[in-house]
C-alpha positions in Angstrom: -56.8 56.1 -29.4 -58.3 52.4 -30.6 -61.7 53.8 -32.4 -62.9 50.0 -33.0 -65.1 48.1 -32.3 -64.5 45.1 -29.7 -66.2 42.9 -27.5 -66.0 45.4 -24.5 -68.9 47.3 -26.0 -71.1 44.6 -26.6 -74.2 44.7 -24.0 -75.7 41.3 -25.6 -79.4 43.0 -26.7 -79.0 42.6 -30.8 -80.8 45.4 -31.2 -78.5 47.8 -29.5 -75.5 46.4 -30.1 -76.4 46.9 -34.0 -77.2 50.1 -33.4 -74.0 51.0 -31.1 -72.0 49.1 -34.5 -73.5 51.3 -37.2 -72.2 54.1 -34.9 -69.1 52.9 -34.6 -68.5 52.8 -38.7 -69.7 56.1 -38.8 -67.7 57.6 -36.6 -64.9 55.9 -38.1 -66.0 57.1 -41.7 -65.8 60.7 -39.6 -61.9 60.1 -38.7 -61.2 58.8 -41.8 -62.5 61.6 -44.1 -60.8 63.7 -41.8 -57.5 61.9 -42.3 -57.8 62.1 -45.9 -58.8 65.6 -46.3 -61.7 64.6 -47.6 -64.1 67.3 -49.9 -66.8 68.4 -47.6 -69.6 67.3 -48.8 -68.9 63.3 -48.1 -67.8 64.3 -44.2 -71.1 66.7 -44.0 -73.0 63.2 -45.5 -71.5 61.6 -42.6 -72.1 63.8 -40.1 -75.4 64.1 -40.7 -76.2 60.6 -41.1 -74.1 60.1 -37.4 -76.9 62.4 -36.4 -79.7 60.8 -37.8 -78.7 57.4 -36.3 -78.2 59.3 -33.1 -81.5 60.0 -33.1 -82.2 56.8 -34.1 -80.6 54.7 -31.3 -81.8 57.2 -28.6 -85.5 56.7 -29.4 -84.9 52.9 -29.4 -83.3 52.7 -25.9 -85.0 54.7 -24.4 -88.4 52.9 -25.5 -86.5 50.0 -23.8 -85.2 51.5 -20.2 -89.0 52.6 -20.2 -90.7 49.1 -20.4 -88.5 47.4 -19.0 -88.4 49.5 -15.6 -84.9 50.7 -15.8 -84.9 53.5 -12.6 -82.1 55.8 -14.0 -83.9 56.6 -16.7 -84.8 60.1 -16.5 -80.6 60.7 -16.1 -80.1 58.3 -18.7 -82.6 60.3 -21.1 -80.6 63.7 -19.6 -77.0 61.9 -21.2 -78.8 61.6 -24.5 -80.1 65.5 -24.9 -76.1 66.2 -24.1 -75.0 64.1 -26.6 -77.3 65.0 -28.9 -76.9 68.1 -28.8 -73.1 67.8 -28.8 -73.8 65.9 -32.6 -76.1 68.7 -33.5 -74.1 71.1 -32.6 -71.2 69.8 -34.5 -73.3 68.8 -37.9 -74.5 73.0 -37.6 -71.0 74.1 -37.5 -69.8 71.8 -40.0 -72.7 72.5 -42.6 -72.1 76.8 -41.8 -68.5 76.5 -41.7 -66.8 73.6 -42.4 -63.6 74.5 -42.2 -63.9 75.5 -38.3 -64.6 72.0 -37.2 -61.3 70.5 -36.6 -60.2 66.9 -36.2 -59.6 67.2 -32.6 -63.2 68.7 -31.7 -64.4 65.1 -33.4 -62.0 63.0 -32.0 -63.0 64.3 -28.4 -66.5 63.5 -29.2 -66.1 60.7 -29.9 -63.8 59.6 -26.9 -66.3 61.0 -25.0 -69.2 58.6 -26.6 -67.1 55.2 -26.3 -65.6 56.5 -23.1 -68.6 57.7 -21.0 -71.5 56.7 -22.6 -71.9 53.2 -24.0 -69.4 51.9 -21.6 -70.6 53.7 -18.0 -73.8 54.3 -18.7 -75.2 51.6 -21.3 -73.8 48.8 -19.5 -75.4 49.1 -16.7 -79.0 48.7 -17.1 -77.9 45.1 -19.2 -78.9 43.8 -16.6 -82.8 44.9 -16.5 -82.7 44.6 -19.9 -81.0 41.7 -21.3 -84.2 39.4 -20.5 -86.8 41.3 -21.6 -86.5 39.4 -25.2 -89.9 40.8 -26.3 -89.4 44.5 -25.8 -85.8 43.7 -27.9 -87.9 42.5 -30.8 -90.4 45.4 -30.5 -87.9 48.3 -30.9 -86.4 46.7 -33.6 -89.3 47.2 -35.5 -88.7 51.0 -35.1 -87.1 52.2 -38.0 -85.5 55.6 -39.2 -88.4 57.0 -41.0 -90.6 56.1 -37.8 -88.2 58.8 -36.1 -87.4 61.1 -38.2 -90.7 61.5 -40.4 -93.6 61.5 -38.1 -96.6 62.3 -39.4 -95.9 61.8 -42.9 -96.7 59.0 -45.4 -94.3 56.4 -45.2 -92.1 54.9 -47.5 -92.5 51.2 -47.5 -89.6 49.0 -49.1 -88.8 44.9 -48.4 -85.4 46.0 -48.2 -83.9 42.4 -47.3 -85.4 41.5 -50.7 -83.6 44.5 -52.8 -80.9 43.7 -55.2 -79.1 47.4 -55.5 -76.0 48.6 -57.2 -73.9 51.6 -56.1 -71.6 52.6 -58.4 -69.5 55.6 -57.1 -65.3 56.2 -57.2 -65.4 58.1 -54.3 -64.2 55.1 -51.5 -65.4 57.3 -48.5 -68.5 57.7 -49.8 -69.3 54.6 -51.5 -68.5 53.1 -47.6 -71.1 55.4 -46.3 -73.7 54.3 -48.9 -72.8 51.1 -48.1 -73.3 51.4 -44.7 -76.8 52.6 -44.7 -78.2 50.3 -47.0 -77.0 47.5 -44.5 -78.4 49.4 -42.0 -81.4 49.4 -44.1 -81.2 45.8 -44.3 -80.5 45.6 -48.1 -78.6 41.6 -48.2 -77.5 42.1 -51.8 -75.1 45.0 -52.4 -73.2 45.2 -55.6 -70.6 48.2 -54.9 -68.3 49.5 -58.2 -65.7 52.0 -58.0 -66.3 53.0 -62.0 -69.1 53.0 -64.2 -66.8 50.1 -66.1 -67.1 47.9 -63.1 -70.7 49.2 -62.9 -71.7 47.7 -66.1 -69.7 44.7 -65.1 -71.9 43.8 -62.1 -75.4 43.9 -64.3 -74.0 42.0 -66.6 -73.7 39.1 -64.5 -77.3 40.0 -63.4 -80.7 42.3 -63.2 -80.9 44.9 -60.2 -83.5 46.5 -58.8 -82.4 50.1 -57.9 -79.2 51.4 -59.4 -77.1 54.2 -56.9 -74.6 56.3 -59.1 -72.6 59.3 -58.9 -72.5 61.8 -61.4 -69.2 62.9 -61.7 -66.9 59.9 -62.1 -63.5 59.6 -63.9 -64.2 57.5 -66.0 -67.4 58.0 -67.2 -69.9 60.7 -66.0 -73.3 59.7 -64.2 -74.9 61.2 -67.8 -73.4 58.9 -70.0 -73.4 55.5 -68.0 -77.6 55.9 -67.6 -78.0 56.5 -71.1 -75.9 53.7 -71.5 -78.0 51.6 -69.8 -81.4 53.0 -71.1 -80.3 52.6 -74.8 -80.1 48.8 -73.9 -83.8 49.0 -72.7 -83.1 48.9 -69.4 -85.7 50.4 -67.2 -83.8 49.7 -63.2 -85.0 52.5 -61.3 -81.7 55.3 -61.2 -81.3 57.6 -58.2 -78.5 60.3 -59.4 -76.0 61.9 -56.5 -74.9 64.6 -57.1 -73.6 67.7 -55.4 -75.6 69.7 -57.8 -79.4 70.2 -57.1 -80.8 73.6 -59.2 -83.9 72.7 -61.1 -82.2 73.0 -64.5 -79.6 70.1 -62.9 -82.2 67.8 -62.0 -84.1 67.8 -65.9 -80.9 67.2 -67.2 -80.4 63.8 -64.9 -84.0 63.2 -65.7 -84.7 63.7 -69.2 -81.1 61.3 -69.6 -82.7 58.4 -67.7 -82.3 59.1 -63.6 -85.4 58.3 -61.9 -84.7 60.7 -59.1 -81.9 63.4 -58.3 -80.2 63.7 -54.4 -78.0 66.4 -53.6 -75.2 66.2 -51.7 -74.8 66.1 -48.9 -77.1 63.7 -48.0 -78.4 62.6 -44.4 -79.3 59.1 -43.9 -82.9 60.0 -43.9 -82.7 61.8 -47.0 -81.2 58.6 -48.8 -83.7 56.4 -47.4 -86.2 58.8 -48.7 -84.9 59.1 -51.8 -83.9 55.9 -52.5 -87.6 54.6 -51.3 -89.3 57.3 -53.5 -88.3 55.7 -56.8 -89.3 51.7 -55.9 -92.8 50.4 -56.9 -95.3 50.8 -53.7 -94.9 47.9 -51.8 -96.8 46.4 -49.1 -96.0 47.7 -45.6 -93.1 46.1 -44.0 -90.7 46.3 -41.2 -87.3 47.6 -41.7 
């Protein structure tokens, strides 16, 4: 089955059709690890970013059936506690055993979200919605940490104005890093598939937040900060790793990282993480 995204799922409202897109690569990331037998912490990093975006997108639309009137939205609302639940479900499972959550369990899921979901029950409040233009641009100014950390300080970042580097071998991860720091609305990614190429990139220019992995085949996460921090380079370095013990995380510290994530991440943790080691900034939108 054609996993893609087209034109038929477009309802025209930006805001969700971004939304519905960063779902889409996700679940595609999903299929893909699958395919490639991937080691389970990148799928678990994916499945429980899907989820946070899940939560995300719900939260967003239904904020917009709400204002705008839209009169099936209490079954609407119903759709997305099945669904979500269906993702939590799965990301449970996956994270207890990993090895019971099979390819075809996913793939159904996700059938069932393209199938049923956007396409039967999205489309039809487009039209309710599509004009409200306002309420479009309000919801857009929710953001994943309004969701998923209420109550706590937030983390504020210009993201559009961040120049970061991810430096990672792994291709199915480094497309899921990727894809949240879009999401984020980072414009100026600089992705390397080695700590070689890594060096390559700053060379040609200053970053402000370097993404690495530790264990690379070329040359470990170790050895490419202290690299950079014998050349008196202070970019702020956030460490992933699928290591996390105390005695871990002094090690990556006391050699140059700025901060330590263990995998696997969520999207929330990254944005966390990655947020956590920035100079405070201003409040802004994301």
């Amino acid at each position: 089955m054609d996993m893609r995204w087209g034109p038929k799922y477009e309802t025209g409202i930006a805001v969700i059709d971004k939304d519905h897109r960063i779902l889409f690569d996700l679940f595609e990331q999903t299929q893909q690890c699958v395919d490639d037998g991937e080691e389970s912490f990148v799928l678990g990093s994916v499945i429980a970013s899907l989820l946070d975006y899940v939560r995300l997108h719900f939260h967003r639309e239904e904020i917009l059936l709400d204002r705008c009137g839209y009169s099936a939205l209490g079954a609407h609302q119903q759709l997305h506690v099945e669904l979500k639940a269906a993702v939590e479900l799965i990301a449970q499972r996956f994270k207890d055993h990993p090895e019971r959550v099979g390819v075809r369990e996913i793939r159904n899921f996700l059938w069932v979200w393209l199938s049923e979901h956007i396409l039967g029950e999205d489309m039809p409040y487009v039209g309710v919605c599509m004009p409200r233009t306002d309420i479009h641009e309000e919801i857009a100014k929710i953001t994943l940490a309004d969701v998923l950390n209420e109550g706590k300080k937030r983390m504020c970042c210009d993201w559009p104005s961040l120049r970061v580097l991810v430096v990672d071998d792994n291709a199915n991860f480094q497309r899921l890093l990727k894809t949240l720091l879009l999401a984020f609305g980072v414009k100026d990614l600089r992705l390397a598939g080695s700590a070689a190429e890594g060096f390559r990139k700053l060379a040609h220019g200053p970053v402000d937040v370097v993404i690495c992995d530790w264990l690379m085949d070329d040359m470990n996460g170790l050895d490419f900060m202290k690299t950079i921090r014998e050349s008196g380079d202070e970019t702020p370095i956030l460490i992933l790793s699928g290591f996390g013990d105390e005695a871990f995380r002094n090690k990556a510290c006391n050699s140059g990282a700025n901060a330590v994530l263990e995998k696997p991440i969520s999207a929330n943790s990254f944005l966390q993480a990655v947020s956590g080691i920035l100079p405070e900034a201003p409040p802004v939108e994301i």
